[in-house]
N, CA, C and O atoms as a printed pandas DataFrame, in Angstrom:
     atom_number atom_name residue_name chain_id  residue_number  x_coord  y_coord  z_coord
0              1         N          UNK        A               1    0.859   -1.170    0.000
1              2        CA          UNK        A               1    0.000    0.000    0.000
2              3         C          UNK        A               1    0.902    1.229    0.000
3              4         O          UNK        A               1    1.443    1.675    1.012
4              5         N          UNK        A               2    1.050    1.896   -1.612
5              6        CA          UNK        A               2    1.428    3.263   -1.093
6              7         C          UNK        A               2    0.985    4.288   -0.253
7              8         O          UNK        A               2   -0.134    4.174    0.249
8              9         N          UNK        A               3    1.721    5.338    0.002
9             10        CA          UNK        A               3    1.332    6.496    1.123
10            11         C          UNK        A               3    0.268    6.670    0.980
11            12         O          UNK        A               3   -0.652    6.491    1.778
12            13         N          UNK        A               4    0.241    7.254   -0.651
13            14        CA          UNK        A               4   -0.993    8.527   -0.587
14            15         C          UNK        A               4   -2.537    7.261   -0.613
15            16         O          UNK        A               4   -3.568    7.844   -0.281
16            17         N          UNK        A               5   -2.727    5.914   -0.909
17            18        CA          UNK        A               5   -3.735    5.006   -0.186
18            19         C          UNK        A               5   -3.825    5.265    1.115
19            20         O          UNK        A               5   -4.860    5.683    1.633
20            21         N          UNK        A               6   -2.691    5.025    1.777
21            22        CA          UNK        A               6   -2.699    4.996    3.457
22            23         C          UNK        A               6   -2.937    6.588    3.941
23            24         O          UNK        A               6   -3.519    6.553    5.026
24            25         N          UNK        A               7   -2.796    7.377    3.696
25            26        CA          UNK        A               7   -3.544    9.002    3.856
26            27         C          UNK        A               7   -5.005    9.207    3.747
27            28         O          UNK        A               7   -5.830    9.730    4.497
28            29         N          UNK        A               8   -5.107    8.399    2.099
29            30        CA          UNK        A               8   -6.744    8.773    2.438
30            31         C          UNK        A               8   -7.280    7.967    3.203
31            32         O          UNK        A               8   -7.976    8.582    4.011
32            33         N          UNK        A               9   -7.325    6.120    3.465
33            34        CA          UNK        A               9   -7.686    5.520    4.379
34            35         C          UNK        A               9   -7.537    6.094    5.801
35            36         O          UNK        A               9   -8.635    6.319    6.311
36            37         N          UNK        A              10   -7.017    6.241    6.186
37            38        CA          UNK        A              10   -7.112    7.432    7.794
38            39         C          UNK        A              10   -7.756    8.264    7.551
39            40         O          UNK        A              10   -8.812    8.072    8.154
40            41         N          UNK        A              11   -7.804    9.209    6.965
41            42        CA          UNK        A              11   -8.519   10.734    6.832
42            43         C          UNK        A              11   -9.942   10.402    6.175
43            44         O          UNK        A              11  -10.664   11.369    6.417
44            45         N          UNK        A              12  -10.638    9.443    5.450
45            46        CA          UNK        A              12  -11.676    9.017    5.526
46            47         C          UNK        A              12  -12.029    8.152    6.897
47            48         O          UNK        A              12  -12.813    8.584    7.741
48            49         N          UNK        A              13  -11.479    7.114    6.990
49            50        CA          UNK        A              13  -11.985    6.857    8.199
50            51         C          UNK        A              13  -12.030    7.606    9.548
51            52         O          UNK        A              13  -12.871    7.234   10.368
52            53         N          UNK        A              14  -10.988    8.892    9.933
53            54        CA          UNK        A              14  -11.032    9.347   10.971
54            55         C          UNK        A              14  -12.433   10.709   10.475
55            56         O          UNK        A              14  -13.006   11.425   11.296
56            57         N          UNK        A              15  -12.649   10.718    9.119
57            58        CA          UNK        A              15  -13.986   11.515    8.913
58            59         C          UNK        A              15  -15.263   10.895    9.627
59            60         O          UNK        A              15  -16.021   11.294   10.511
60            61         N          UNK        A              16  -15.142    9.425    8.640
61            62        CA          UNK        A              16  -16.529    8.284    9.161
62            63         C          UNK        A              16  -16.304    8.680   10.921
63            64         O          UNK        A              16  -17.285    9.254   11.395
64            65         N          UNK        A              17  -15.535    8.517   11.572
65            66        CA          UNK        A              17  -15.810    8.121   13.051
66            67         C          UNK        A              17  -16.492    9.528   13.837
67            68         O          UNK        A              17  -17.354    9.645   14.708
68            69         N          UNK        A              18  -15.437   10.775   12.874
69            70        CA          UNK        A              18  -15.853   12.137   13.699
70            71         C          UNK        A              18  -17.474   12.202   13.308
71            72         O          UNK        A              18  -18.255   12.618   14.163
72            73         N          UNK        A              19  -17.998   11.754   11.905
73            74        CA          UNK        A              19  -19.368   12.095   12.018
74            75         C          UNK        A              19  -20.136   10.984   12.653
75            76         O          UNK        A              19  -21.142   11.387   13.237
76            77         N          UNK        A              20  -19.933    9.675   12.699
77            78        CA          UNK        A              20  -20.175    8.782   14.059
78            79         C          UNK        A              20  -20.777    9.650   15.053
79            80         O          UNK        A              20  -21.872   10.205   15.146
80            81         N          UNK        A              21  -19.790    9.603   15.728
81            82        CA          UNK        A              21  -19.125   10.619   16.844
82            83         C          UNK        A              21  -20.654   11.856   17.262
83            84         O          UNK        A              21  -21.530   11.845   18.127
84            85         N          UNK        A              22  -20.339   12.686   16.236
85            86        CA          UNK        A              22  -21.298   13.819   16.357
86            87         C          UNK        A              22  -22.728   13.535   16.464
87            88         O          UNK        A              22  -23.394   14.101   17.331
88            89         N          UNK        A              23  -23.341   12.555   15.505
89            90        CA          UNK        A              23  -24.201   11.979   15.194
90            91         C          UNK        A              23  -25.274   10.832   16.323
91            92         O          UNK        A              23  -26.456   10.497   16.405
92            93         N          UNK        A              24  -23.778   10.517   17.140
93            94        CA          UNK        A              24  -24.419    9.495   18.286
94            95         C          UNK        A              24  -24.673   10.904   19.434
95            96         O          UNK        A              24  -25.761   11.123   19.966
96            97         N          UNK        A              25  -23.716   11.557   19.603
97            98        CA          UNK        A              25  -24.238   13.128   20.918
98            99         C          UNK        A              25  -25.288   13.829   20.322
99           100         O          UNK        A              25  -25.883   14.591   21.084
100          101         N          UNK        A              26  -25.742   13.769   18.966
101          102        CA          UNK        A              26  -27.210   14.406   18.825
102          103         C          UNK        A              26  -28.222   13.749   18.705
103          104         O          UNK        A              26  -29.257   14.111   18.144
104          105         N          UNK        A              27  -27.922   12.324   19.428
105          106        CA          UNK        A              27  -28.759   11.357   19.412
106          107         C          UNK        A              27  -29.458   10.429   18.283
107          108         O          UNK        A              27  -30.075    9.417   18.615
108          109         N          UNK        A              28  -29.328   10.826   16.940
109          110        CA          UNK        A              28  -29.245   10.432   15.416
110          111         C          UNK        A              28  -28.911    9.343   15.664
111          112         O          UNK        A              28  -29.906    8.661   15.420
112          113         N          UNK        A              29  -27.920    8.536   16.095
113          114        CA          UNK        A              29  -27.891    7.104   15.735
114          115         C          UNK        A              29  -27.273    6.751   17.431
115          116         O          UNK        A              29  -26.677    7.422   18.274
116          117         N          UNK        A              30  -27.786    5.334   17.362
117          118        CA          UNK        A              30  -27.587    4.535   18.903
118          119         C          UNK        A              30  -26.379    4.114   18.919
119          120         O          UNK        A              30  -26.138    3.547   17.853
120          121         N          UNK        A              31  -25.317    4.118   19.764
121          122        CA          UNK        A              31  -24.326    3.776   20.060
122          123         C          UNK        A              31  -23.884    2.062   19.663
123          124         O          UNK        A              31  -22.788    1.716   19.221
124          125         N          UNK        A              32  -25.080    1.134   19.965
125          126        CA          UNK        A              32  -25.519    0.027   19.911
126          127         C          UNK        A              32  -25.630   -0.097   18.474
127          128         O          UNK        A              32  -25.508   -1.212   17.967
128          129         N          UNK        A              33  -25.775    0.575   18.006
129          130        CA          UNK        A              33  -25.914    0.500   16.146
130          131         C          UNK        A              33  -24.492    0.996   15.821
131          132         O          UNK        A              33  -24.082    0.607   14.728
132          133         N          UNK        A              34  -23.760    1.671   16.439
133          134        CA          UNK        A              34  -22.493    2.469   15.820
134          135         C          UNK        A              34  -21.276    1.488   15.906
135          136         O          UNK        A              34  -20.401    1.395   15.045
136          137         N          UNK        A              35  -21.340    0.832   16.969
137          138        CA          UNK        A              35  -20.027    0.546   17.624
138          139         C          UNK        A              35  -19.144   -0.733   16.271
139          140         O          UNK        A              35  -17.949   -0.741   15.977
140          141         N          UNK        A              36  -20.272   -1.675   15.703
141          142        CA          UNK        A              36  -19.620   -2.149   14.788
142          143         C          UNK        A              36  -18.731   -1.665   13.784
143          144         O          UNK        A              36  -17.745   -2.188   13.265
144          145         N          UNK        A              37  -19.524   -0.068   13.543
145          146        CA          UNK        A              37  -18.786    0.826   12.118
146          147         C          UNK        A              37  -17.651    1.210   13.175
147          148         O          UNK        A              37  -16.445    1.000   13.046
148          149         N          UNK        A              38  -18.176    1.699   14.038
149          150        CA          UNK        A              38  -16.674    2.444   14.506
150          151         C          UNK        A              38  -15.655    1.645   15.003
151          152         O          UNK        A              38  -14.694    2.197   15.538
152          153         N          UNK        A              39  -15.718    0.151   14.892
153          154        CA          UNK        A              39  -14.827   -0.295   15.100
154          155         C          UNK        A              39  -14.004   -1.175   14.045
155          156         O          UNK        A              39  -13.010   -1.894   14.145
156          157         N          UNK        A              40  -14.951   -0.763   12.861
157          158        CA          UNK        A              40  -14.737   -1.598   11.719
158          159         C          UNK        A              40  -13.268   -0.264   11.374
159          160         O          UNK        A              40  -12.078   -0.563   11.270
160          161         N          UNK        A              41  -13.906    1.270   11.255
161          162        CA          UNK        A              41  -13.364    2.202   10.788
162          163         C          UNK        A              41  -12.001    2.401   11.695
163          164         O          UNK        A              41  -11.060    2.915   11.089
164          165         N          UNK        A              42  -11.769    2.027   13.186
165          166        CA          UNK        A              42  -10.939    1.535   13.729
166          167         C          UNK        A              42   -9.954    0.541   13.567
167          168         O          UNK        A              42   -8.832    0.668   14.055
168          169         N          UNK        A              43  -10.333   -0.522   12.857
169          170        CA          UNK        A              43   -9.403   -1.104   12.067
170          171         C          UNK        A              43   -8.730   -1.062   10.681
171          172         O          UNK        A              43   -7.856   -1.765   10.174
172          173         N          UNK        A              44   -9.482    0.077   10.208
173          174        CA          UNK        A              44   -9.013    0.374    8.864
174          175         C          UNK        A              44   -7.815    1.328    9.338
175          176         O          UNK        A              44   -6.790    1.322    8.656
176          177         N          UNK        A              45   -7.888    2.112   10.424
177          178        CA          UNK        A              45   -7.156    3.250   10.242
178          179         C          UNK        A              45   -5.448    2.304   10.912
179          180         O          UNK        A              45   -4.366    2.802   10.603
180          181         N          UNK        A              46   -5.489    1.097   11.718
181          182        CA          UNK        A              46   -4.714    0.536   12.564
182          183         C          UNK        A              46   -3.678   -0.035   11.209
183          184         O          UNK        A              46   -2.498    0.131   10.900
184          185         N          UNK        A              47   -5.083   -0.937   10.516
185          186        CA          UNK        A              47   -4.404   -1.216    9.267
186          187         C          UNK        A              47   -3.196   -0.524    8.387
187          188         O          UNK        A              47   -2.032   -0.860    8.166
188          189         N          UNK        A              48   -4.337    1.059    7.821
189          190        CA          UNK        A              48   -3.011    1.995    7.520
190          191         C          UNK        A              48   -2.013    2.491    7.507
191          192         O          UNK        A              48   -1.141    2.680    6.659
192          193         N          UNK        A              49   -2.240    2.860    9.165
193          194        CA          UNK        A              49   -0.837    3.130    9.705
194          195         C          UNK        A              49    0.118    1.293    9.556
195          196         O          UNK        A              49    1.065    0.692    9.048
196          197         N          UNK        A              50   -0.549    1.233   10.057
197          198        CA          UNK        A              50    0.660   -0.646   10.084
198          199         C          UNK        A              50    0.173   -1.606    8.631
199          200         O          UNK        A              50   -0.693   -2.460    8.444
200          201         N          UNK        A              51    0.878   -1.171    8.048
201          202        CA          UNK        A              51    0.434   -1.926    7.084
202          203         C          UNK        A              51    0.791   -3.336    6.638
203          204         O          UNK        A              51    0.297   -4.065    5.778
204          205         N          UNK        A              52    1.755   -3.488    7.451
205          206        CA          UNK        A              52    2.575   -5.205    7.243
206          207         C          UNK        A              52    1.225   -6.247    8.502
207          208         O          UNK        A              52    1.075   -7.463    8.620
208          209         N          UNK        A              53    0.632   -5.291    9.083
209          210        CA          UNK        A              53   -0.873   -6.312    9.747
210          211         C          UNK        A              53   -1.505   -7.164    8.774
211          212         O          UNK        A              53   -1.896   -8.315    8.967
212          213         N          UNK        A              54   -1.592   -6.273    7.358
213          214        CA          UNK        A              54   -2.779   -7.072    6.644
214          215         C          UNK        A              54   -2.145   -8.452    6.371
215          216         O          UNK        A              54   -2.842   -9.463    6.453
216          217         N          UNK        A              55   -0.443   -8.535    5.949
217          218        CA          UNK        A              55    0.091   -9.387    5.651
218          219         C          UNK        A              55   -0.388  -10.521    6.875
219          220         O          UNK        A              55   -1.150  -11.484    6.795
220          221         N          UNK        A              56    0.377   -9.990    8.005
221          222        CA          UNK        A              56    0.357  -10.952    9.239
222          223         C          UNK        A              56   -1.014  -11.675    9.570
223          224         O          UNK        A              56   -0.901  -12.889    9.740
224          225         N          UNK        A              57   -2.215  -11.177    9.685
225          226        CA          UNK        A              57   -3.545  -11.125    9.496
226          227         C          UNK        A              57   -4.059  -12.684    8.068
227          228         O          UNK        A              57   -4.513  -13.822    8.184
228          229         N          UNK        A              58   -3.717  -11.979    7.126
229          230        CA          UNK        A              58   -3.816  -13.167    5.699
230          231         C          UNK        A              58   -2.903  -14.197    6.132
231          232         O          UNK        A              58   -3.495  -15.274    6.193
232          233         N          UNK        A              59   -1.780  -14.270    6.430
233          234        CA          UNK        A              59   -1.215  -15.414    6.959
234          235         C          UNK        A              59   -1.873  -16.257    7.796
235          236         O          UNK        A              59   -2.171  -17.415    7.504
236          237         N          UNK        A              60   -2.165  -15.592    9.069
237          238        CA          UNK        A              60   -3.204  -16.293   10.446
238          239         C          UNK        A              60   -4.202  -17.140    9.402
239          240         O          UNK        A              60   -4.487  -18.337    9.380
240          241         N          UNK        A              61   -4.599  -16.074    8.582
241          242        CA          UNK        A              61   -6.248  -16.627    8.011
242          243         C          UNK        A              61   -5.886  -18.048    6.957
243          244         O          UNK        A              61   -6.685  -18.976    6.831
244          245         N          UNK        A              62   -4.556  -17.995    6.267
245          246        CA          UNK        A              62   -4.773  -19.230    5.735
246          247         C          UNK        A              62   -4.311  -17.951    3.942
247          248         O          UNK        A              62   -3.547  -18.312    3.046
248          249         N          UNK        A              63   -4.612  -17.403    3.956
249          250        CA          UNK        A              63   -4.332  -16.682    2.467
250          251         C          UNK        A              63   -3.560  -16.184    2.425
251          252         O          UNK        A              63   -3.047  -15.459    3.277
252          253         N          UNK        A              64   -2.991  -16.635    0.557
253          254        CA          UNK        A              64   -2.051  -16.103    0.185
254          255         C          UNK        A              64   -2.315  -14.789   -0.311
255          256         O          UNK        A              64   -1.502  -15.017   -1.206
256          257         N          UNK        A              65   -2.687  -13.645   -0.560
257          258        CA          UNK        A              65   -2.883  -12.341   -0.764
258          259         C          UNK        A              65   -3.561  -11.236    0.260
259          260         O          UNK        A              65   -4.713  -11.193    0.691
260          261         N          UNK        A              66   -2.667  -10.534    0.449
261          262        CA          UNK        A              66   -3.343   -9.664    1.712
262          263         C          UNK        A              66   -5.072   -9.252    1.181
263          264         O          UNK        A              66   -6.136   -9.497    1.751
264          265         N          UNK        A              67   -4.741   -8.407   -0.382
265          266        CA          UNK        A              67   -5.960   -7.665   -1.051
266          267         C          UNK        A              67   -6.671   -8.789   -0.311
267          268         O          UNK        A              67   -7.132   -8.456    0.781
268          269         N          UNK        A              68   -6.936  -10.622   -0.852
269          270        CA          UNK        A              68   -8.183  -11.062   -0.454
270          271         C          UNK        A              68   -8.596  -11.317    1.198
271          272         O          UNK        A              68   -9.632  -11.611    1.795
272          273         N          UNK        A              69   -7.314  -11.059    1.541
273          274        CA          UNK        A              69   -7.416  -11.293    3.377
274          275         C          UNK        A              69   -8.532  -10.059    3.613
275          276         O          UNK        A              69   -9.561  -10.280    4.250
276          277         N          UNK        A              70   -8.236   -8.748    3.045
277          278        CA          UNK        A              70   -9.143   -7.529    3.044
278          279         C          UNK        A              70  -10.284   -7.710    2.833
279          280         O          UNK        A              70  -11.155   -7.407    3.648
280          281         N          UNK        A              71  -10.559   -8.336    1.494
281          282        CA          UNK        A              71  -12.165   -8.489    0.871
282          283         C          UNK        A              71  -13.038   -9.441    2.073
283          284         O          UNK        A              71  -14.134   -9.093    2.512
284          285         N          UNK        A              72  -12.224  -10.848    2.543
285          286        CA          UNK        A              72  -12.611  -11.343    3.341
286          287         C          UNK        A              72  -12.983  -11.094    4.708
287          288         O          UNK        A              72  -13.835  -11.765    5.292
288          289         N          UNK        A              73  -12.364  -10.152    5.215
289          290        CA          UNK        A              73  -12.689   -9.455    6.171
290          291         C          UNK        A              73  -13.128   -8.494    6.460
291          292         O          UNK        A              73  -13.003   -8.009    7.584
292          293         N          UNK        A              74  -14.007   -7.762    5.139
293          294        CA          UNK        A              74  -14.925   -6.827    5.077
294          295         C          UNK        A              74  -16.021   -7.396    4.884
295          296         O          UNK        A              74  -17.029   -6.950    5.432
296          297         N          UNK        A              75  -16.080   -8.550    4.032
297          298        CA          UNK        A              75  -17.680   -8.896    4.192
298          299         C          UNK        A              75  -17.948  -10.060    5.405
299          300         O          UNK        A              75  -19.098  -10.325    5.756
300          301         N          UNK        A              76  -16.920  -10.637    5.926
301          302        CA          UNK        A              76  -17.049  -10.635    7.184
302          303         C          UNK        A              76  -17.794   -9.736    7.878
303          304         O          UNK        A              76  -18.921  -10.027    8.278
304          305         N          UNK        A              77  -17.164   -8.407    8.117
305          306        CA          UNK        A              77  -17.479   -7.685    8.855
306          307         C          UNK        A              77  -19.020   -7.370    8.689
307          308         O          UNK        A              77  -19.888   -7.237    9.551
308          309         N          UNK        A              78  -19.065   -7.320    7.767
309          310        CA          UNK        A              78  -20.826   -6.460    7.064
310          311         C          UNK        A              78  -21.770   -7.698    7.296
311          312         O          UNK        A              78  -22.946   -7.533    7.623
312          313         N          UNK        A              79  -21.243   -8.877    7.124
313          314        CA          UNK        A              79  -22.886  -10.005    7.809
314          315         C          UNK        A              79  -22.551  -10.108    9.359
315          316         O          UNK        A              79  -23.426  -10.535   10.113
316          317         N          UNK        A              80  -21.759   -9.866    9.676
317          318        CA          UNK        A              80  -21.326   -9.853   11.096
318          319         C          UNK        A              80  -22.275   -8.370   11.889
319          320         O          UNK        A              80  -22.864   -8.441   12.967
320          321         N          UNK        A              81  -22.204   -7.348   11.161
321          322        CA          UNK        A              81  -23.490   -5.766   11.104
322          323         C          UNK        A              81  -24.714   -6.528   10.647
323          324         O          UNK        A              81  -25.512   -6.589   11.582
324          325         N          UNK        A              82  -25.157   -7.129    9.564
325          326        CA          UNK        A              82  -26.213   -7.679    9.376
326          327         C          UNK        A              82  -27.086   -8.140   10.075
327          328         O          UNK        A              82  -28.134   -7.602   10.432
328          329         N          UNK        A              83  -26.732   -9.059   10.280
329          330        CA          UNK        A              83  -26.993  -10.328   11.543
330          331         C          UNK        A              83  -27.137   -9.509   12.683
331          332         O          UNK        A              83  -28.061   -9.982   13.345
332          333         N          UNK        A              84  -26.586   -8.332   13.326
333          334        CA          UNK        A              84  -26.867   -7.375   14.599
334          335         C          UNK        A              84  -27.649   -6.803   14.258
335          336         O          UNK        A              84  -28.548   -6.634   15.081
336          337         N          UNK        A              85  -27.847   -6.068   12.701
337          338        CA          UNK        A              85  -29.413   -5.554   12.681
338          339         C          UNK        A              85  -30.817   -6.046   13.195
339          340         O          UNK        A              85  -31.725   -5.748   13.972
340          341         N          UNK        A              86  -30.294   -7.301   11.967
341          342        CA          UNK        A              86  -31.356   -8.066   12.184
342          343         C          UNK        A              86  -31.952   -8.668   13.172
343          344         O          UNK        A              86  -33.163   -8.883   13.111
344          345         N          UNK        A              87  -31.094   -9.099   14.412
345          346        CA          UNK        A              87  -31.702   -9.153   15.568
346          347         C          UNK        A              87  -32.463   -8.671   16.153
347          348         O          UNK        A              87  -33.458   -9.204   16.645
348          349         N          UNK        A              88  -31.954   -6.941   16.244
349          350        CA          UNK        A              88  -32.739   -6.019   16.492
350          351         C          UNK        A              88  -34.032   -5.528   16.228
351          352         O          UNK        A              88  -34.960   -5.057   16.885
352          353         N          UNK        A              89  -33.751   -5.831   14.873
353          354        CA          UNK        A              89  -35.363   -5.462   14.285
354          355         C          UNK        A              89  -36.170   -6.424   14.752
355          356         O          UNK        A              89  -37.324   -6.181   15.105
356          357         N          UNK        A              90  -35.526   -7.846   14.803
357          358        CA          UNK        A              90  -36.569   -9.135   15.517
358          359         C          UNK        A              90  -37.364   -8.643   17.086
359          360         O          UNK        A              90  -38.529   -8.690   17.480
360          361         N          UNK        A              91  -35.885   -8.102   17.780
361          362        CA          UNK        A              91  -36.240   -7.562   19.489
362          363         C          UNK        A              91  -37.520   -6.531   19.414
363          364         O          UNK        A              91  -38.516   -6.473   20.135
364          365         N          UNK        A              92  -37.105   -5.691   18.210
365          366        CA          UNK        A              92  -38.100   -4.518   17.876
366          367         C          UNK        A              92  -39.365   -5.015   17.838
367          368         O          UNK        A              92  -40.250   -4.936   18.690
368          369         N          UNK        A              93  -39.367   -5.658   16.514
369          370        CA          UNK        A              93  -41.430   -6.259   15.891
370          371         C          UNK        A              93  -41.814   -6.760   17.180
371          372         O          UNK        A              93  -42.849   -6.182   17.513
372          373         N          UNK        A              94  -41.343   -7.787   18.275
373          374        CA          UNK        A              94  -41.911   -8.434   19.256
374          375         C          UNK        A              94  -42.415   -7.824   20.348
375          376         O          UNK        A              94  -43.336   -8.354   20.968
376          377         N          UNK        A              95  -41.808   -6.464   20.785
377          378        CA          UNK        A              95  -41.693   -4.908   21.289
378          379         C          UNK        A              95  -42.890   -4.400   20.529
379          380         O          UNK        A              95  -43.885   -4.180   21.221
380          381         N          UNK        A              96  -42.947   -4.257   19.720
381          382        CA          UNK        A              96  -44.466   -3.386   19.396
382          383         C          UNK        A              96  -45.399   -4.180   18.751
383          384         O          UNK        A              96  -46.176   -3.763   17.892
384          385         N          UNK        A              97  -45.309   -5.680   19.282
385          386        CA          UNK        A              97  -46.468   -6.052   18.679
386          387         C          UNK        A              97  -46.886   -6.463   20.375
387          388         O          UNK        A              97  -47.939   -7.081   20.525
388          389         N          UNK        A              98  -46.260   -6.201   21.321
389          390        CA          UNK        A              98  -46.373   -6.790   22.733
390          391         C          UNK        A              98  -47.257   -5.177   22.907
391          392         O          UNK        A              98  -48.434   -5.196   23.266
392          393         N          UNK        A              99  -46.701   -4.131   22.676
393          394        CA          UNK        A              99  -47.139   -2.946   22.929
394          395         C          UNK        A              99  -48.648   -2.203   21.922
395          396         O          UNK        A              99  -49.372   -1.215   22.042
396          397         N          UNK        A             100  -48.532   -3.278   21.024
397          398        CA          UNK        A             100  -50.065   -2.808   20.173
398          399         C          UNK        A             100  -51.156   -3.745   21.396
399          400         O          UNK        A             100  -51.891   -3.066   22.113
400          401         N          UNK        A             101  -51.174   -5.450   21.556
401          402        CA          UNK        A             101  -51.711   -5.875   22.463
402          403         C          UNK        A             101  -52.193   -5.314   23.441
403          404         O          UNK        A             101  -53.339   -5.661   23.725
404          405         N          UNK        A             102  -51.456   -4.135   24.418
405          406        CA          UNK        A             102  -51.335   -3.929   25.584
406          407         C          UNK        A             102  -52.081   -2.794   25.284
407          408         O          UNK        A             102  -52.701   -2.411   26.276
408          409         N          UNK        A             103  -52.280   -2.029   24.176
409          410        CA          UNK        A             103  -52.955   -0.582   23.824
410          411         C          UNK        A             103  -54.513   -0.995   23.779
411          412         O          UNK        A             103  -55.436   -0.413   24.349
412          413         N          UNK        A             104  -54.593   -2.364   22.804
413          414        CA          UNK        A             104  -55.739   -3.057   22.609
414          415         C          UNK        A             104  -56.667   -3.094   23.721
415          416         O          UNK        A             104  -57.864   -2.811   23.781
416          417         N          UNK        A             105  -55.605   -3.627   24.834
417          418        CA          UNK        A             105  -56.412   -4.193   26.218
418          419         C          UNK        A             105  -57.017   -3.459   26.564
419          420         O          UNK        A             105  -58.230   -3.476   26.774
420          421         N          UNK        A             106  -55.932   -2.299   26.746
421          422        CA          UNK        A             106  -56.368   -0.879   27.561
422          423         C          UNK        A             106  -57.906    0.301   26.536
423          424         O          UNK        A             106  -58.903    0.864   26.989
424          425         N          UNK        A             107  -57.544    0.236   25.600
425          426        CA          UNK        A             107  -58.587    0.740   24.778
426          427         C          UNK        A             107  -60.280   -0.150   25.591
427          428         O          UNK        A             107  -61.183    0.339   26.269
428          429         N          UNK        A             108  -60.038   -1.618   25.069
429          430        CA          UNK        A             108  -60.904   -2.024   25.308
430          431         C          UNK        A             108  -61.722   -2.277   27.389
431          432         O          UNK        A             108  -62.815   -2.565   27.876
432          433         N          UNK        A             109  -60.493   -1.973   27.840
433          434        CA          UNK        A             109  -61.416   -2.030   29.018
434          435         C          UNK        A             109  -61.719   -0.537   29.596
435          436         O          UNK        A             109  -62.466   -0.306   30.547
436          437         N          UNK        A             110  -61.025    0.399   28.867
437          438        CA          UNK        A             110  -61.774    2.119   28.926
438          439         C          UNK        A             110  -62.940    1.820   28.257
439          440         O          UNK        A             110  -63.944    2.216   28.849
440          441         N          UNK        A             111  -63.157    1.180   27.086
441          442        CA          UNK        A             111  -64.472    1.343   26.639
442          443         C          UNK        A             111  -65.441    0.817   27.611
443          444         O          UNK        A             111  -66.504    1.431   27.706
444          445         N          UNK        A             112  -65.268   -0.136   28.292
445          446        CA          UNK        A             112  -66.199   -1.208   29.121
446          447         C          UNK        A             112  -66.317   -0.372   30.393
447          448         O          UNK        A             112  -67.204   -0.747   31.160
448          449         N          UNK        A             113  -65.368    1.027   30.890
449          450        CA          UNK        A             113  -66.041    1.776   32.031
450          451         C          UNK        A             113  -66.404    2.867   31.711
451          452         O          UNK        A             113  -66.416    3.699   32.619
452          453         N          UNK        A             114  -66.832    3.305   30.365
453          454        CA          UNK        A             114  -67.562    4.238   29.999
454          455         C          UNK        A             114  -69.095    3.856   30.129
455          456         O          UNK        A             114  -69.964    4.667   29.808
């Protein structure tokens, strides 16, 4: 990886994190939703600066090319975010379908002391 790659990889990623960052203190996005990116964008920037990791990293993993050690460990990363969405949204629907029930009840036994 030449320099000027390893420049913009930091300075984009230390962008992604500062608007992270701003975005989670104005309450815009949940910390619980962030922490994967910001730690994904955390390893990009570790990467940059050290760039003989990706090598060391593709070795551990079994591959011969850093580039695919990269590809592999980005979409790693992204069904690894997936799969945390998706949970969530599961925790969510069960959450407001527990909370439509409970509106139901209540509707219906205000009607019954009118």
């Amino acid at each position: 990886m030449n320099l000027l790659t390893q420049v913009w990889c930091i300075v984009l990623s230390v962008c992604i994190i500062i608007y992270l960052v701003v975005n989670i203190c104005r309450q815009k996005y949940s910390v619980k939703f962030s922490m994967p990116w910001f730690l994904s964008f955390l390893a990009v920037i570790v990467m940059s600066v050290f760039p003989g990791t990706i090598d060391e990293i593709a070795t551990l993993l079994g591959i011969h090319e850093s580039t695919n050690a990269i590809f592999f460990i980005a979409i790693s990363l992204l069904i690894i975010n997936i799969m945390s969405m998706s949970f969530s949204m599961s925790e969510t629907k069960k959450k407001s379908i527990r909370i439509a029930q409970e509106i139901a009840l209540l509707r219906k036994e205000l009607s019954g002391i009118k």
